[in-house]
C-alpha positions in Angstrom: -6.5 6.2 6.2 -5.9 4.7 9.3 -9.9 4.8 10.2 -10.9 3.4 7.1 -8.8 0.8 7.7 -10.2 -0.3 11.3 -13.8 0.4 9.9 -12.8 -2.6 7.0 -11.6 -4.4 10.0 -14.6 -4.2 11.7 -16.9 -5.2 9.1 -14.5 -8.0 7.9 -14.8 -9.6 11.7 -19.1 -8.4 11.7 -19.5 -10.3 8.0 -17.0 -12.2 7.0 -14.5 -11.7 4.2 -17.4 -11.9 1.7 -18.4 -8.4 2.8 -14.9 -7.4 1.4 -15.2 -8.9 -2.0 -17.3 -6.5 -3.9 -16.3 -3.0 -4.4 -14.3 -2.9 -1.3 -11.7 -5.7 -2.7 -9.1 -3.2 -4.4 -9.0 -1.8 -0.2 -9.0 -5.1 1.4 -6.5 -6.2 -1.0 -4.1 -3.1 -0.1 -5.0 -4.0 3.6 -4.5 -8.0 3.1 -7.7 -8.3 4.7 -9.0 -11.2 2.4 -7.4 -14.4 2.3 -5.8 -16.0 -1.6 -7.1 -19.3 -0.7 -11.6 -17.8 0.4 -11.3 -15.6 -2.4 -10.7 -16.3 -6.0 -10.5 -13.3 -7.2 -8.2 -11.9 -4.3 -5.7 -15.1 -5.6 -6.6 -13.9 -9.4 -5.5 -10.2 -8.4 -2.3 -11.3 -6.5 -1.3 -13.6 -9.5 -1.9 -10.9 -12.0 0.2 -9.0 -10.3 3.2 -11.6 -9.8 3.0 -12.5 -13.7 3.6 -8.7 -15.2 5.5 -7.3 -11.9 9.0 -7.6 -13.6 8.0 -6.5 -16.9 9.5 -3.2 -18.5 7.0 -0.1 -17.7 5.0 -2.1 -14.9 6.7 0.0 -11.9 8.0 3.5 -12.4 11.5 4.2 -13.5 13.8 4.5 -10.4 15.0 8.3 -10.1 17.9 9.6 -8.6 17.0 12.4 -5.5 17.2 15.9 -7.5 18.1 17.5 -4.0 21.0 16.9 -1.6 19.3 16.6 2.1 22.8 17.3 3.7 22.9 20.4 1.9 19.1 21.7 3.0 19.8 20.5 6.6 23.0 22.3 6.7 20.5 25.8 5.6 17.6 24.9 7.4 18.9 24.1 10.8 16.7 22.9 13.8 15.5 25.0 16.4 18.2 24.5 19.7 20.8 23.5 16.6 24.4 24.3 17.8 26.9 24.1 15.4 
C-alpha cells in the first residue's frame, strides 16, 4: 500500500492533480492527494460523504470485542515472560 501511495505521489508532483481525477480519484481521495477547492468532484465526494455520514446504516454497527485480550495474553505468554 505504502508503494502505491508514493507512486500517486509521484505522479501527482510529475502531472498535477488532474492526473488524479479520473479513475485514480477514489485513491487520491483515501490519500488526500487532491485538493476540495481544484477539484469539484473531490469537494462533491467529501460533501456526499458529510451529508449521509450520521445517518442510521451508513457506518457499521459498533460491536463489543468477543474475546478478552487479558485472558489470551495470560495463555499465550511472550518468549523471556517471567511471571
Amino acid at each position: 500500500m505504502g508503494s502505491f501511495e508514493r507512486d500517486l505521489r509521484g505522479l501527482k508532483i510529475g502531472q498535477g492533480e488532474e492526473a488524479l481525477t479520473g479513475q485514480l480519484l477514489p485513491y487520491a481521495l483515501h490519500f488526500a492527494l487532491v485538493s476540495r477547492d481544484e477539484v469539484p468532484l473531490a469537494r462533491f465526494a467529501q460533501d456526499w460523504g458529510r451529508a449521509f455520514a450520521d445517518l442510521p446504516g451508513w457506518r457499521p454497527a459498533w460491536q463489543k470485542r468477543q474475546f478478552d485480550d487479558q485472558a489470551l495474553f495470560k495463555t499465550r505468554r511472550p518468549p523471556g515472560w517471567i511471571g
